[in-house]
MARFI-923768 format. One record per residue (C-alpha): x, y, z; residue number from 1. Coordinates in Angstrom, 3 decimals. Each point is the difference from the previous one (the first is absolute). Layout:
% residues N
@u: X v: Y w: Z nr: NUM
...
//
This chain:
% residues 178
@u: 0.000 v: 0.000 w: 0.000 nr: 1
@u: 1.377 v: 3.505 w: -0.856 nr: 2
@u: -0.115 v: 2.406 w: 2.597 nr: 3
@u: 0.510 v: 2.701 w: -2.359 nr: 4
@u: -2.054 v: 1.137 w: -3.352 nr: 5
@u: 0.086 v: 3.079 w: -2.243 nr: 6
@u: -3.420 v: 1.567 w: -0.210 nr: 7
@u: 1.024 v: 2.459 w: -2.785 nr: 8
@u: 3.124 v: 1.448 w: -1.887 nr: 9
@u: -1.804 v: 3.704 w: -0.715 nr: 10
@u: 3.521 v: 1.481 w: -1.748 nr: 11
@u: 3.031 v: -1.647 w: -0.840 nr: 12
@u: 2.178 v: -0.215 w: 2.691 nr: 13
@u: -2.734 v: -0.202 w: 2.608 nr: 14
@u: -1.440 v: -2.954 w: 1.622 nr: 15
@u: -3.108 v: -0.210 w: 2.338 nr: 16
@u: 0.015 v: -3.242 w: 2.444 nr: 17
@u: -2.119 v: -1.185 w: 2.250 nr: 18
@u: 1.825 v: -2.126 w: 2.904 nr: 19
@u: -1.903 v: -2.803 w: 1.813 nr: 20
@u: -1.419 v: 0.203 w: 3.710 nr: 21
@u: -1.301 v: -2.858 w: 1.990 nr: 22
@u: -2.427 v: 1.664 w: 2.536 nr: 23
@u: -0.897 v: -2.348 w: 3.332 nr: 24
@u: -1.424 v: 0.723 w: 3.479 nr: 25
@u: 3.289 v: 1.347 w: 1.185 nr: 26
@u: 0.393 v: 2.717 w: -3.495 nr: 27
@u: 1.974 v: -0.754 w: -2.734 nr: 28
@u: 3.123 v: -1.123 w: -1.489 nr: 29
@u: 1.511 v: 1.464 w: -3.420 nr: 30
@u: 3.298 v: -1.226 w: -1.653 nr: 31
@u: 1.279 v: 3.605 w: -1.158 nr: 32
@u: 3.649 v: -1.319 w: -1.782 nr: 33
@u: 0.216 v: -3.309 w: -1.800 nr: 34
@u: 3.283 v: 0.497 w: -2.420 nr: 35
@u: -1.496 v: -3.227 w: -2.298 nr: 36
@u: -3.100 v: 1.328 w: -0.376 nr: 37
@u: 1.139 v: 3.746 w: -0.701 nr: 38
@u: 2.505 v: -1.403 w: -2.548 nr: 39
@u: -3.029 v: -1.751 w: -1.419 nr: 40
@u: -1.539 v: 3.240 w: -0.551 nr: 41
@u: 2.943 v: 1.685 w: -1.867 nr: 42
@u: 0.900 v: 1.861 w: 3.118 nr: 43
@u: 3.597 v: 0.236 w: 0.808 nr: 44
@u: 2.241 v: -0.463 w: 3.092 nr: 45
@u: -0.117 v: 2.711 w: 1.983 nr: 46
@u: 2.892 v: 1.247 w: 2.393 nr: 47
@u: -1.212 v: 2.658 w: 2.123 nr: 48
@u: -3.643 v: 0.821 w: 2.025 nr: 49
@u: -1.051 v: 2.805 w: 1.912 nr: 50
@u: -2.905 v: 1.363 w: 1.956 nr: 51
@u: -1.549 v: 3.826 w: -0.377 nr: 52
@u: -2.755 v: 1.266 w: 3.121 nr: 53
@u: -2.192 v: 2.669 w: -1.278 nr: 54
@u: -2.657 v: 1.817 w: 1.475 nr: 55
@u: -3.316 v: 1.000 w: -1.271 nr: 56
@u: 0.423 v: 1.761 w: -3.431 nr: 57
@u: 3.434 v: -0.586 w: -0.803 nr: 58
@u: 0.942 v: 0.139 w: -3.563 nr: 59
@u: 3.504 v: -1.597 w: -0.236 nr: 60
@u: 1.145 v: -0.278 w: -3.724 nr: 61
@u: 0.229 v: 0.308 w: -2.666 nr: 62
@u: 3.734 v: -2.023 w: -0.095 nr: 63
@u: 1.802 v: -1.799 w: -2.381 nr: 64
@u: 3.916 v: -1.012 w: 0.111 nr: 65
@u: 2.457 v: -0.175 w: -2.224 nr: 66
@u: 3.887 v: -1.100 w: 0.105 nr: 67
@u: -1.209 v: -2.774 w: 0.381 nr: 68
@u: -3.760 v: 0.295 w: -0.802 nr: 69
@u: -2.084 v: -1.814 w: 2.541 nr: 70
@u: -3.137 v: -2.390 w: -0.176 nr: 71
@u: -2.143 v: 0.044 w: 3.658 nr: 72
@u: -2.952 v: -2.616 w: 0.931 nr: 73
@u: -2.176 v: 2.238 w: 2.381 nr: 74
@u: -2.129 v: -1.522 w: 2.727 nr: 75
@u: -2.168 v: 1.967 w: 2.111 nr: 76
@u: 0.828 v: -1.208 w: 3.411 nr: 77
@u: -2.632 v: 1.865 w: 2.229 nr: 78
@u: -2.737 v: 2.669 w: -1.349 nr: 79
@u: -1.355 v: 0.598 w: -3.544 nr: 80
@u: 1.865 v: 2.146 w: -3.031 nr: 81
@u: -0.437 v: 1.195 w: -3.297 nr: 82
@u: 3.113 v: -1.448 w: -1.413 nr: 83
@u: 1.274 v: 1.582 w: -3.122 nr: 84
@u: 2.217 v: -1.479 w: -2.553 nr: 85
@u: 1.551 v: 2.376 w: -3.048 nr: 86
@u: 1.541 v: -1.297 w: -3.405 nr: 87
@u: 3.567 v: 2.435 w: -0.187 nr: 88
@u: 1.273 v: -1.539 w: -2.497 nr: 89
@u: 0.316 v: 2.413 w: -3.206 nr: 90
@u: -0.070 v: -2.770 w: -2.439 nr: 91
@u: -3.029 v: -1.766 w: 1.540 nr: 92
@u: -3.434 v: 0.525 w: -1.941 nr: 93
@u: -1.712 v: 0.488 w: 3.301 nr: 94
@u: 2.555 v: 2.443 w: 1.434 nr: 95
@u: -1.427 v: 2.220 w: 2.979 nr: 96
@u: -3.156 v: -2.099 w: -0.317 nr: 97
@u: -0.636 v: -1.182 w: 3.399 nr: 98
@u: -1.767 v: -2.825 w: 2.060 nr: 99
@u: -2.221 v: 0.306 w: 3.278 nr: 100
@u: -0.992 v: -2.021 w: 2.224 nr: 101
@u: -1.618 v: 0.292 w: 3.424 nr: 102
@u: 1.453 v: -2.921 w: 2.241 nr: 103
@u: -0.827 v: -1.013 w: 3.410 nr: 104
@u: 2.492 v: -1.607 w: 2.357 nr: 105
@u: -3.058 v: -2.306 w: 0.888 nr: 106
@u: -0.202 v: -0.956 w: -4.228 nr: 107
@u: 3.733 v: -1.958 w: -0.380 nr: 108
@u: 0.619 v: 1.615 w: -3.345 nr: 109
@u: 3.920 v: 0.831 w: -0.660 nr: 110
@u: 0.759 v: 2.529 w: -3.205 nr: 111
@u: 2.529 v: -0.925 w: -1.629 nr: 112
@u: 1.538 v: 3.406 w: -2.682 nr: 113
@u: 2.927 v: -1.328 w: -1.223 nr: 114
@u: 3.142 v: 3.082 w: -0.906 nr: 115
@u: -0.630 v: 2.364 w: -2.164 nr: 116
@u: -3.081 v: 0.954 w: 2.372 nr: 117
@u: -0.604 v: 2.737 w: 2.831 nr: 118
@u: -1.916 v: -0.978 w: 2.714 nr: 119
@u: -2.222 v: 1.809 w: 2.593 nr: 120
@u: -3.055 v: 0.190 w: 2.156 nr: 121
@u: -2.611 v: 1.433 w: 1.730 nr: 122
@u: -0.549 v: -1.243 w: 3.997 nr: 123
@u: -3.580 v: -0.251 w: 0.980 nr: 124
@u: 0.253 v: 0.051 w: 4.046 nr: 125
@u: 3.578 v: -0.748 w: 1.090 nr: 126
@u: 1.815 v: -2.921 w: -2.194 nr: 127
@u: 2.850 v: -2.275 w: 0.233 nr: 128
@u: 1.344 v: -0.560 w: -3.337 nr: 129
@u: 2.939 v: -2.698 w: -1.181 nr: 130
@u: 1.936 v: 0.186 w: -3.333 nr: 131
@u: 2.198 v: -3.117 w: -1.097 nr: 132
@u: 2.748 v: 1.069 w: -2.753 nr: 133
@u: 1.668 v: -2.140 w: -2.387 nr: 134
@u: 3.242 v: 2.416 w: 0.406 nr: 135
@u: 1.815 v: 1.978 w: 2.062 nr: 136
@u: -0.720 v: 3.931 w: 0.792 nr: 137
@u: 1.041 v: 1.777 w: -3.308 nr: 138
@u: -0.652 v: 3.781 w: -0.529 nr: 139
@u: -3.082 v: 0.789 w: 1.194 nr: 140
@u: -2.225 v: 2.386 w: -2.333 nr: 141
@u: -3.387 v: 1.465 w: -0.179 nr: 142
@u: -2.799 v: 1.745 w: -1.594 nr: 143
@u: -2.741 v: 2.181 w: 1.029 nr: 144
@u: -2.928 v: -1.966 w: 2.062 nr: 145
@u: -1.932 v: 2.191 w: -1.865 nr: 146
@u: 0.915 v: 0.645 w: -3.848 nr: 147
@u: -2.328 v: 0.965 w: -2.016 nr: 148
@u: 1.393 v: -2.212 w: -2.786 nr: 149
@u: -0.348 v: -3.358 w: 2.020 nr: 150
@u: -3.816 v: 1.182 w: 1.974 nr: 151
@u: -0.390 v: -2.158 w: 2.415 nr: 152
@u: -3.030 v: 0.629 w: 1.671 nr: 153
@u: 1.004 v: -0.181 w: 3.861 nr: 154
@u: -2.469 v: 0.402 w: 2.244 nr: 155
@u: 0.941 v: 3.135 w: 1.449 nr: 156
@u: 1.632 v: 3.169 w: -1.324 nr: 157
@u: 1.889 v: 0.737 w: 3.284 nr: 158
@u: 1.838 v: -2.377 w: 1.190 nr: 159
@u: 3.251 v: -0.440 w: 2.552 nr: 160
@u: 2.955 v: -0.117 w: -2.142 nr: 161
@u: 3.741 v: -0.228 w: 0.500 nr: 162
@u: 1.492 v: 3.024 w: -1.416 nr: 163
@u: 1.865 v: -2.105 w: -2.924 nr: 164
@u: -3.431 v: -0.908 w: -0.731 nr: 165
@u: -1.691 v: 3.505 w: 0.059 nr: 166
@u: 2.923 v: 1.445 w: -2.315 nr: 167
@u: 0.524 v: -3.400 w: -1.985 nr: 168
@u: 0.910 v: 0.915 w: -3.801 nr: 169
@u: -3.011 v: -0.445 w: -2.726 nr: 170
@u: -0.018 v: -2.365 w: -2.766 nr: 171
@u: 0.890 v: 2.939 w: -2.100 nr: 172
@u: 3.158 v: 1.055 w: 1.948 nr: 173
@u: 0.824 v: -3.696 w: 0.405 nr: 174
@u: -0.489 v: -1.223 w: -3.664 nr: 175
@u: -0.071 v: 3.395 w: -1.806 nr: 176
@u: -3.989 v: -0.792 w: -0.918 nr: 177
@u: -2.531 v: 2.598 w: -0.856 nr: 178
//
């Protein structure tokens, strides 16, 4: 039995799956890394994890690496988010299209955006977020949560930013785009 499926593959590069839970009188119990079963699914090895906190409407993105570029599976530990996924790569034909997805620590989906996309989210009530990377930290770059160019809808207008996220560089100043 495979613990893991993908529901959907919405852009190339991005993978929604759905983990399995068995629920009993106690809770539950969900396998969150099988390395047979990921490799199964195309994924690759991954090297590094880590763990973001944020508090009710956080906006933390949108980042991409580079030097080396980076691929992260995203799980939702604890809360909900509107996770966002951006094509940046210039010579894709869906670059700056974008995927969203509302996930629920409570649903067991992992999003998987392999490089070559920024990442970033919206926290609903305070959320625990976890990012497996299939490399090692590269540069780290960004653009605008809120370009005009990539309009993603995000569910509020004001939200609490880091300041490289408030003054992150447009598509335009990144890719010289009108």
């Amino acid at each position: 039995m495979a613990l893991f499926e993908i529901q959907s593959e919405p852009l190339d590069g991005i993978k929604v799956i759905k983990s399995t839970t068995f629920p009993d009188s106690r809770g539950s119990f969900t396998v969150t890394f099988l390395q047979n079963e990921f490799t199964s699914l195309g994924l690759p090895t991954f090297v590094r994890q880590m763990r973001t906190r944020s508090k009710d409407g956080v906006i933390r993105g949108l980042h991409f690496q580079s030097a080396p570029a980076m691929g992260k599976l995203i799980e939702v530990v604890a809360g909900s988010v509107l996770l966002i996924s951006v094509d940046v790569r210039p010579e894709s034909p869906t670059f700056l299209q974008h995927h969203a997805i509302n996930v629920d620590a409570e649903d067991g989906i992992l999003v998987w955006a392999s490089a070559g996309f920024a990442r970033g989210y919206f926290t609903r009530g305070e959320a625990v977020v976890q990012y497996s990377t299939d490399a090692y930290v590269g540069d780290e770059m960004a653009v605008r949560w809120n370009d005009p160019r990539i309009n993603i809808d995000w569910p509020t207008g004001s939200p609490i930013l880091s300041e490289k996220d408030r003054f992150a560089p447009t598509a335009e100043e990144l890719w010289g785009i009108k």
